[in-house]
N, C-alpha and C positions, 0 to 999 in steps of 0.2 A: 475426443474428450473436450469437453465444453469447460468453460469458467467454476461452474459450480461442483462437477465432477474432479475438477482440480484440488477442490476446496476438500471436498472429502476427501481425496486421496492424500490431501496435507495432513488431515485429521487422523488416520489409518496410520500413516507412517509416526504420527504421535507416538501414535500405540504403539508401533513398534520399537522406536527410541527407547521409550521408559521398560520392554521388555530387555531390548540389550545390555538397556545400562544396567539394571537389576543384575542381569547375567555379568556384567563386568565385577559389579560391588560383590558377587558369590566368589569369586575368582579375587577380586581382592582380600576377603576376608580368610578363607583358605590358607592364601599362600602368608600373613600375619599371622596367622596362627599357627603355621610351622614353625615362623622365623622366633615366636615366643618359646616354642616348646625346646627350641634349641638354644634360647638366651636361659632358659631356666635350668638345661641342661635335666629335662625329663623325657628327651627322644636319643635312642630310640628305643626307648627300655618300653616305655607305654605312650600309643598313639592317641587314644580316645579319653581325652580331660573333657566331660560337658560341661562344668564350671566354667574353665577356662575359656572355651569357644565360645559359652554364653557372654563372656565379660569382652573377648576379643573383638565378636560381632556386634554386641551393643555399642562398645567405643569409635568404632570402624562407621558405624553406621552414623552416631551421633555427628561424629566430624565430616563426613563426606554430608550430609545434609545441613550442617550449621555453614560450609564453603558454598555448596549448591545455592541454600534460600537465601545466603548472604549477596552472593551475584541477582540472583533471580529480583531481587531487590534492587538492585543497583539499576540492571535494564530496565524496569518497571517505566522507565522516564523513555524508552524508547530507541531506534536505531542512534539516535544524535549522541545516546553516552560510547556506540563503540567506536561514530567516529574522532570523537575529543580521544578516545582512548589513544585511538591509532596515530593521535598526532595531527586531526585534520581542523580546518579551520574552517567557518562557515564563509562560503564563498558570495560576500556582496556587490551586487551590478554598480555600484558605486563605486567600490575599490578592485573589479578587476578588470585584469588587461585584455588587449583583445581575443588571445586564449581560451580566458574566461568566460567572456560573453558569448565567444562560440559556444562554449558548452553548456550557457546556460538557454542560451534559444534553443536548443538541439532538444535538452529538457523540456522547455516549454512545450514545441512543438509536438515532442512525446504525447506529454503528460494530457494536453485538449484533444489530440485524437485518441487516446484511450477512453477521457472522461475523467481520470481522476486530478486528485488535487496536487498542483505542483510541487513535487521535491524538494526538500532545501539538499543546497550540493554543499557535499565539504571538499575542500581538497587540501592533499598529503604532498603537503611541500617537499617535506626532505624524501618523500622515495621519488627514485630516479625511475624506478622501474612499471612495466607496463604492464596496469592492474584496475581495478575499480570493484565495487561495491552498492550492493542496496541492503537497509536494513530498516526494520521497522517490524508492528506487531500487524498492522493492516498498511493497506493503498491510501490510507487516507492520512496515517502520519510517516509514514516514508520518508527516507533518506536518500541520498547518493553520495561515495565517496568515488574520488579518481586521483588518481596520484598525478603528479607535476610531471613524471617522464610519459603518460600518457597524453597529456595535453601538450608536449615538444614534441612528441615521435611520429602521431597518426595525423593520418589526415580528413577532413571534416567527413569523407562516406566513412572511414574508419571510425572515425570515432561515433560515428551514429548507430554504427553495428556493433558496440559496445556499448553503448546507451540503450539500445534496442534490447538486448541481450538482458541487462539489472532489468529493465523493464516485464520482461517476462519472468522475472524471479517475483515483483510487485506484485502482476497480476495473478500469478499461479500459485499466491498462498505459501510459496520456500519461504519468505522471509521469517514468519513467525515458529517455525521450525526452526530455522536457523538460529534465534535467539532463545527458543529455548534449548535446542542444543547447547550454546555458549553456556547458560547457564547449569543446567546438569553436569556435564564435563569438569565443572573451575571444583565441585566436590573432591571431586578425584584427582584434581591438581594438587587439592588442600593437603591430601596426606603427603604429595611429594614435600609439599614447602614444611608441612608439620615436620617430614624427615631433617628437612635440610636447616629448621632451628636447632634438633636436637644434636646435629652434627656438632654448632657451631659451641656447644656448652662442652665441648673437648672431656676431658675424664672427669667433672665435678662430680657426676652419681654415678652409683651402679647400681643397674638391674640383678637383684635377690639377696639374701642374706648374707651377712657380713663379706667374706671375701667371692663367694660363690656366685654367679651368673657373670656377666658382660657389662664393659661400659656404658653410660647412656649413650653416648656417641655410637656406640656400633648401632644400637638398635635404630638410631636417627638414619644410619648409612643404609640399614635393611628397609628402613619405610619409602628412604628414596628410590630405593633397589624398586620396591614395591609398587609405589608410584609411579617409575617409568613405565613397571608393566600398565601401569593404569593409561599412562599418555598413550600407550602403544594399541590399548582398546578403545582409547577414545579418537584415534585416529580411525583405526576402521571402521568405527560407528559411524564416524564423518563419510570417509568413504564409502560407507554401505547406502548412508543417507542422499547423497551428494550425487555421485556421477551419472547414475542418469537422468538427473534432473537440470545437467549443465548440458548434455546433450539435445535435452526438450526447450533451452534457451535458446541454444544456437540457433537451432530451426526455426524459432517463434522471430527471432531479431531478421534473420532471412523476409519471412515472411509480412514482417514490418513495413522493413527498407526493399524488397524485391531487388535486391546487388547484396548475392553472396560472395562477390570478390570485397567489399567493404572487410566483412569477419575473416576471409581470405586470408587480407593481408596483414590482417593484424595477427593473427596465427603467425604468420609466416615471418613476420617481425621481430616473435617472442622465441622463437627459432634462432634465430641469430643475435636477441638482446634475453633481458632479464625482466621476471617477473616479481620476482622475490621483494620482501618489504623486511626493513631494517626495524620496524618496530618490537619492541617485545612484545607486543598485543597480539602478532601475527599469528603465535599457537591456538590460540584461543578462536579466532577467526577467520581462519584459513579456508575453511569451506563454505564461506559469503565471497570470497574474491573468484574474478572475470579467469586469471589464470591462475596458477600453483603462487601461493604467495610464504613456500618453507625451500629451503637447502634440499636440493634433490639426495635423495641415501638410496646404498644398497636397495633397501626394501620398496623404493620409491612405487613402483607397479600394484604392491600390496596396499600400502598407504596411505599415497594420494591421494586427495580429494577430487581431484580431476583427472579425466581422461587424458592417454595421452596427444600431445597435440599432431601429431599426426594421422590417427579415429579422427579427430575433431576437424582435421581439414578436408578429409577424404570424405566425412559422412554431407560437410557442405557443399561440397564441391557437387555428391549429388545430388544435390536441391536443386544444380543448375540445368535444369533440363527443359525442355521444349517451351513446356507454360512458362516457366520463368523469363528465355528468350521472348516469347512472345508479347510479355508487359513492356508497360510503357518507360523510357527512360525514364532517370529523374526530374529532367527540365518539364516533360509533356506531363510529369504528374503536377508540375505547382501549377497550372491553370485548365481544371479538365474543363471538359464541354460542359452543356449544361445536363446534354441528355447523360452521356455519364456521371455524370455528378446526380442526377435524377435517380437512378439506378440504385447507385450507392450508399444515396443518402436514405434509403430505404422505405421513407414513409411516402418520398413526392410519387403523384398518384393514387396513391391506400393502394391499389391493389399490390404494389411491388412488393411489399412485405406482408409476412404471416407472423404470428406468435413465436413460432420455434425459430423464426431467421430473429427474432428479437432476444430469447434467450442465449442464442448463440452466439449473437455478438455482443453480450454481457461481456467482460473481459478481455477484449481483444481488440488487435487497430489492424488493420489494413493500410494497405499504402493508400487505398484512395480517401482515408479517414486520414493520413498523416497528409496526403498533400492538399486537403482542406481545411487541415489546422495550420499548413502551410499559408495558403492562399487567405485565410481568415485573418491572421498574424500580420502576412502583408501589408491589407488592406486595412489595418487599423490608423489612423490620425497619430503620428508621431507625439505629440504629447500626451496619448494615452498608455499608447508600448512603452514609453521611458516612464511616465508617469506612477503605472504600477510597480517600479521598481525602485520609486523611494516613497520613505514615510509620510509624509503626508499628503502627498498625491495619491498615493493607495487608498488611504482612509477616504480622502475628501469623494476618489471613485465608489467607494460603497455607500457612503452619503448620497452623493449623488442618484445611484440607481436605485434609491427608497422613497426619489423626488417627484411626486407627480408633475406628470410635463404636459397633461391632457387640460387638468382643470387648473386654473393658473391661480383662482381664490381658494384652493384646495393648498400651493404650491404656496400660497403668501403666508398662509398660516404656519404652515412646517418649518418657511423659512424664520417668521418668526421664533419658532421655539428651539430652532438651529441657533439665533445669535447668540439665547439666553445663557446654552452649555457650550457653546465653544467658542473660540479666539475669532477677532473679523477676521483675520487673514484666512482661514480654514474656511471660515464661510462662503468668502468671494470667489476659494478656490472650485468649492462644491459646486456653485452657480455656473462656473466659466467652464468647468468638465460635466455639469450636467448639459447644459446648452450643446455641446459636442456628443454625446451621447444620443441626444432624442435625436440627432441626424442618421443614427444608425440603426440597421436594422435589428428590429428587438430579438432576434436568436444570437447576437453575439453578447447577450448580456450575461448570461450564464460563462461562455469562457473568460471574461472580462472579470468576473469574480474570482474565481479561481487564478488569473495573473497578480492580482493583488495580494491575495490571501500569504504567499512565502515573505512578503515585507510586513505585513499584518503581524505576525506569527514571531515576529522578532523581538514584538512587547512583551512586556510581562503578565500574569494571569488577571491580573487587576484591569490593566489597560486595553485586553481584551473582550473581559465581558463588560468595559465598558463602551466599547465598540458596539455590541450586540447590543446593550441597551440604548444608547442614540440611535442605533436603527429603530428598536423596538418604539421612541418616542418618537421619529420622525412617521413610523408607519402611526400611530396612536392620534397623531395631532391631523391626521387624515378624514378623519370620523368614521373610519370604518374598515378595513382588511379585504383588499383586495388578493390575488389568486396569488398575482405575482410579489406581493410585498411576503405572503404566504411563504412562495418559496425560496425568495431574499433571503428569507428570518433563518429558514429551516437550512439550508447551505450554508450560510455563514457561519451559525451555530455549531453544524459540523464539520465543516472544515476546523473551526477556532478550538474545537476540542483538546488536541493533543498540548495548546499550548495553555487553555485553559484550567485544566485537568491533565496534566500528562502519568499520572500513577493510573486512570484507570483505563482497564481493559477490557474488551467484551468478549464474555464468557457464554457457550449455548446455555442455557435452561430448558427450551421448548423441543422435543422431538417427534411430537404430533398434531397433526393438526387441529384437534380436540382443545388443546389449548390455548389455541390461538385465532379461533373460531370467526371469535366478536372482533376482533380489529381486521381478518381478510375483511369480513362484511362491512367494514367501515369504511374502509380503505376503495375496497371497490364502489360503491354508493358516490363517493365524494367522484373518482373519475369518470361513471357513470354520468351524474350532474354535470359535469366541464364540458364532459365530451359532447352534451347537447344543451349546451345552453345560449343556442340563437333562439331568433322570436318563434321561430318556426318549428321547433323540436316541439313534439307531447311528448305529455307523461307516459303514454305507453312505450315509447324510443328509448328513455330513459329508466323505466323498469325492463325492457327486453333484453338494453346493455347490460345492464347488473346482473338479471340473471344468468345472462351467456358466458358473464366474467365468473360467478361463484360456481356453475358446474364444471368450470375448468381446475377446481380446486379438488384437492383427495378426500375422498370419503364423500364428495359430496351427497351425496343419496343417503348417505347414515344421519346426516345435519340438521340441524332445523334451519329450513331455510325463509327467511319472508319473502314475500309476496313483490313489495318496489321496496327501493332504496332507504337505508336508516335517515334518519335525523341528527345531523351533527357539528358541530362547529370546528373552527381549525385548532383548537386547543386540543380537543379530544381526539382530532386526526395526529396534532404529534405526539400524545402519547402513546397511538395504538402503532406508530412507524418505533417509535424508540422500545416496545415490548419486541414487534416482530424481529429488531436488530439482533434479539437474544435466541433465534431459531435456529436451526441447523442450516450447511448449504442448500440442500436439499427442498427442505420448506420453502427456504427463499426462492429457489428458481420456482417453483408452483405458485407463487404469489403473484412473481415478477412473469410469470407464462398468464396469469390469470388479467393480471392489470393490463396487459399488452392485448389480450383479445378483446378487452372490456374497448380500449380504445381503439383497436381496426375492427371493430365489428361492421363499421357504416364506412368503410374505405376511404375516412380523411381524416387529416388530422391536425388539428387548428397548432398554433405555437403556445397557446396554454395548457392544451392537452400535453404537447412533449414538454413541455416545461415542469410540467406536474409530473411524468413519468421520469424522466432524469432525476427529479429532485428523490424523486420516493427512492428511485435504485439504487441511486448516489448513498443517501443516508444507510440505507443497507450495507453499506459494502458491497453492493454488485456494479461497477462503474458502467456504464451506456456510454459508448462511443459517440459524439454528435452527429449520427445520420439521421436523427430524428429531423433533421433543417429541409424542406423542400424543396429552397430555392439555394445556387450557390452565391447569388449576391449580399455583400453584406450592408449595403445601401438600402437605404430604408425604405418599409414598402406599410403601407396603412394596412394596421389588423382592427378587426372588433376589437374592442377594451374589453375585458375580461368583467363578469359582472360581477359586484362587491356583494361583502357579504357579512 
C-alpha cells in the first residue's frame, strides 16, 4: 500500500468514524430516554411516548453537536492546540539542552528524508513517562510531542524508533483522523459534563409537576451514568480506529531506521516503566500517543487504544530477519558510496528510476534517504545548521536564496531594494550567508528552506506574509522570474500556511478528472518545457514529453487533447497547483505518475526539473523524498541556469 492508498484508506475509515459515532449517539439517546420516562414516572406502564423521544433526541442531538463543533473549532488552528492542551511547550534550539537538541536533529533528519516540512516539537515537561505524539490535519503543518521521561530514559537509536514511528502516523494520513476523532468524541463528553453541572445544583429543581418526578440532580447523575456509557463507546471507536494502524507504525519506523532493536527497546522499557500521562487532556488523546497513555482497567484488552506490548514486540521482533541482517549498520549508512547513493537516489542515470518507483516513494523514507539527509546535514557550514534555528538567520537564509549570485548587476539591484525594507544589520546578514550559499551545491537549497521554515513559523501572520512578500520583491527587482525563484515563492508560501492562515483546511471538491482537466494540461506543458529547455532540445521533444505525460492521465482518450504544450505563465501555474491541491488521493497520484513520466521520458534529469517536481508534490501534499539529487556531494558543481521567463 503506497502513500496515496494510505490516503484513502484515511478517508474510508472517515466514513467509518462518523458511522460509529452516529451508532453511539442512537444508543445514547435510547438509554436518555428510558432514564426520562422513569424520572417522569410513565414506565412502565407505557413504553412508546413519540413526543417525548422526539424532544429527548432533538436535545441529545443539539448538545452532543454544539460540544462536537465547539472542539472541532477549537483544532481548527491545528496539532499545536492539543499539544498546549497536554501541557507542552514549543521546544526552542535556543533554550534547549542537549536532550533537546537530540531530538530536534533526529526531527530534522526525519523530516529532509521524508520531504516534508519540519515539525515544531513540543515537549511535556511534567510527564515522567514514556510517550510521544504527532498531530496535525496534514504533513505540512504537523506537530510532535514527547514527554520529558522519554528524552531521560531512551537512548538516541531509541528514540529514533519513536520518532520514526509519529513519522509514519504523518505520512499515512492518521493524524487527520485522529483530530477529527478528538473532535467528534468532546460531543459525547458534553453530556457527561452537562450531567455533572446538573449534579452540582443539589435539590434546587425538580423534574415534573409539583411534588411528582426526581430531583434535578438525579437526572444530572443519570446523564453522567449516560455519558460514561458514551466514554466507554468512544473508547472503542479509538480502539476500533487505532490499533492497527499503530501496528502499521511500528513496521514503517523499522523500515526507517533498519534497527528494530531501537523500537525493541523502548517496548521493553515501557514493560518495566510507565507510559501514562498525568494530564487531564489524556482521555481526549489517547489514541495520538507512541504508547497507552490511560490507567490500565479491567476492560483494558477491550479498550485500549493500543496493542498489547508484547504483539508489538513480537510482530517487530519479526521484521528482524535475513534482509534486515543484511543492511548496512548505522555508521555505513551516514556516508554511502557513490554508486549506492546512485541507486537510491533514483533519478542518477534516468534509467534507474521509472514513474511507478516515483509514486511509490511519494511518502516514504528509507534509510538510504535518512542517511543522505544524514550526510547532507553533516556537511552543511556550521553557520548555516545553527543559523536556521534562530530568527533572523532564518529569514536573512530565505533572503538570501531569492539572491541572484550568477548576475552580480541583477544582485546590486535587489540588494538595493533589500536596504530600502529592511534593517542594515539583516542585510549584511543576507550578503555573508548568501556568499556561503552559492558555494554549495544548488540541490541542497530545497532542504535548507525547509530548516528554516520551524523558526519562520514562530512569527506571527503578519510577519509571515511579510516574509513572502520581500521574497516576492527581491524576486520582482530581478526583471523577470526565474524557474528557481518560481519554486522559492511556491514552498515558502506553503510551508508559511499553517502560520499564516492556520483556520484553514483543505477540503476534496474534485473526484474526476473532468474537472480538473485544464490545469493536468498546464501543469504538464510547463515540465514538458523545463525538461527541454537546452539549446539543443526541439519542439517536437518538447511536444512528445507532453503528450507522453497527459496519456498517462485517466480518461485520457475521452479528453480533448492539444496537439504541443499550452501557453502559460507561473501565475496561472499556481493557480492550477492550488485547484489540483482540492482533488482526491487518487487524482493526485495520476498527476504526480503523469508529471514523473513527463520528466523520465528522455532518461535525465536536470536539478530544475526535480526541483519543479518536488515543488509541485510538495504543495500537493504528496512529500518526495530527495532522491531526485544524482550526485551525493553537496559541494558545488556548475549547472545550466535555468532560463527566465
Amino acid at each position: 500500500m503506497n502513500f496515496f492508498e494510505h490516503q484513502d484508506r484515511a478517508r474510508q475509515n472517515t466514513q467509518q468514524l462518523i458511522g460509529l459515532f452516529s451508532l453511539s449517539i442512537a444508543v445514547m439517546i435510547m438509554a436518555i430516554y428510558i432514564v426520562t420516562l422513569f424520572l417522569f414516572r410513565m414506565a412502565p406502564r407505557v413504553w412508546w411516548h413519540p413526543g417525548i423521544f422526539l424532544y429527548v433526541a432533538g436535545i441529545t442531538i443539539i448538545a452532543i453537536a454544539i460540544g462536537s463543533l465547539y472542539k472541532i473549532a477549537c483544532l481548527r488552528e491545528g496539532g499545536s492546540v492539543i499539544a498546549q492542551e497536554l501541557g507542552g511547550r514549543l521546544l526552542l534550539p535556543e533554550m534547549a539542552d542537549e536532550q533537546g537538541r537530540q531530538l530536534l536533529n533526529i526531527v530534522e533528519e526525519m523530516a529532509i528524508a521524508s520531504g516534508i516540512s519540519v515539525p515544531q516539537v513540543y515537549l511535556l515537561d511534567r510527564e515522567t513517562g514514556i510517550n510521544a505524539f504527532a498531530a496535525g490535519f496534514t504533513p505540512n503543518d504537523a506537530v510532535i510531542g514527547v514527554t520529558r521521561g522519554t528524552l531521560e530514559h531512551l537512548s538516541r537509536d531509541e528514540l529514533q524508533g519513536v520518532i520514526g514511528h509519529e513519522f509514519s502516523h504523518i505520512l499515512n494520513g492518521d493524524m487527520r483522523l485522529n483530530l477529527r476523532l478528538v473532535g467528534l468524541l468532546h460531543g459525547i463528553l458534553f453530556i457527561y459534563l452537562t450531567g455533572e453541572l446538573l449534579l452540582r445544583l443539589r435539590g434546587s429543581f425538580r423534574l415534573g409537576k409539583e411534588d411528582k418526578g426526581l430531583p434535578i440532580w438525579a437526572f444530572g447523575l443519570a446523564l453522567m451514568a449516560i455519558g460514561g456509557i458514551g466514554l466507554l463507546c468512544g473508547r472503542l471507536i479509538k480502539a476500533a480506529v487505532s490499533r492497527q494502524r499503530e501496528f502499521l507504525a511500528d513496521a514503517s519506523a523499522v523500515q526507517f531506521t533498519r534497527n528494530p532493536n531501537g523500537l525493541t527497546g523502548v517496548f521493553q522499557k515501557l514493560q518495566q516503566m510507565d507510559s501514562r500521562l498525568i494530564s487531564p487532556g489524556a482521555e481526549a488523546s489517547s489514541h495520538m500517543f507512541f504508547g497507552n497513555a490511560l490507567n490500565p482497567s479491567f476492560w483494558e484488552n477491550m479498550f485500549s487504544t493500543h496493542p498489547p506490548l508484547a504483539e508489538r514486540i513480537r510482530r517487530v521482533g519479526g521484521l528482524n530477519v535475513s534482509n534486515l541482517a543484511a543492511m548496512p549498520s548505522r555508521n555505513q549508512m551516514r556516508s554511502p558510496s557513490p554508486s549506492q547513493e546512485s541507486l537510491t537516489m533514483g533519478f542518477a542515470g534516468g534509467s534507474n528510476a521509472t514513474p511507478s518507483q516515483v509514486v511509490n516513494q511519494v511518502g516514504s523514507v528509507t534509510p538510504e534517504h535518512f542517511a543522505h539527509a544524514q550526510a547532507l546535514l553533516s556537511q552543511l557550514p556550521e553557520s548555516l545548521r545553527l543559523g536556521a534555528r534562530e530568527q533572523q538567520s532564518a529569514m536573512a537564509i530565505a533572503l538570501a536564496l531569492a539572491l541572484d549570485t550568477e548576475n552580480l548587476q541583477i544582485q546590486e539591484r535587489q540588494i538595493a531594494w533589500l536596504r530600502e525594507v529592511q534593517p542594515a544589520d539583516l542585510v549584511e546578514k543576507t550578503l555573508q550567508l548568501s556568499r556561503e550559499i552559492s558555494q554549495l551545491d544548488p540541490r541542497i537549497r530545497l532542504p535548507l528552506v525547509d530548516l528554516a521554515v520551524p523558526i519562520l513559523r514562530q512569527n506571527s501572520a503578519k510577519e509571515c506574509q511579510r516574509v513572502c512578500k520581500c521574497i516576492h520583491g527581491l524576486v520582482v527587482a530581478t526583471g523577470s522570474l526565474s524557474l528557481w525563484h518560481f519554486v522559492l515563492q511556491l514552498i515558502l508560501w506553503h510551508r508559511l500556511q499553517p502560520s499564516i492562515n492556520p483556520a484553514s483546511t483543505t477540503t476534496v471538491e474534485f473526484t474526476s478528472i473532468e474537472q480538473i482537466w485544464p490545469d493536468s494540461l498546464l501543469i504538464l506543458s510547463v515540465i514538458a518545457r523545463v525538461g527541454h529547455s537546452q539549446p539543443d532540445a526541439s519542439t517536437e521533444d518538447i511536444a512528445y514529453a507532453f503528450r507522453s505525460g497527459v496519456f498517462r492521465l485517466p480518461k485520457a482518450g475521452e479528453q480533448e487533447k492539444p496537439e504541443k504544450p499550452l501557453n502559460c505563465n507561473f501565475t496561472e501555474l499556481k493557480k492550477s497547483i492550488e485547484r489540483l491541491r482540492l482533488a482526491t488521493p487518487k487524482l493526485k497520484q495520476t498527476i504526480v505518475d503523469a508529471c514523473a513520466h513527463t520528466v523520465l521520458l528522455d532518461n535525465k534529469v536536470t536539478p530544475s526539473e526535480a526541483d519543479l517536481l518536488r515543488a509541485i508534490a510538495m504543495t500537493l501534499d504528496c512529500p518526495i523524498p530527495p532522491f531526485l539529487n544524482p550526485q551525493p556531494s553537496v559541494s558545488k558543481q556548475k549547472q545550466p541556469s535555468p532560463k527566465r521567463s
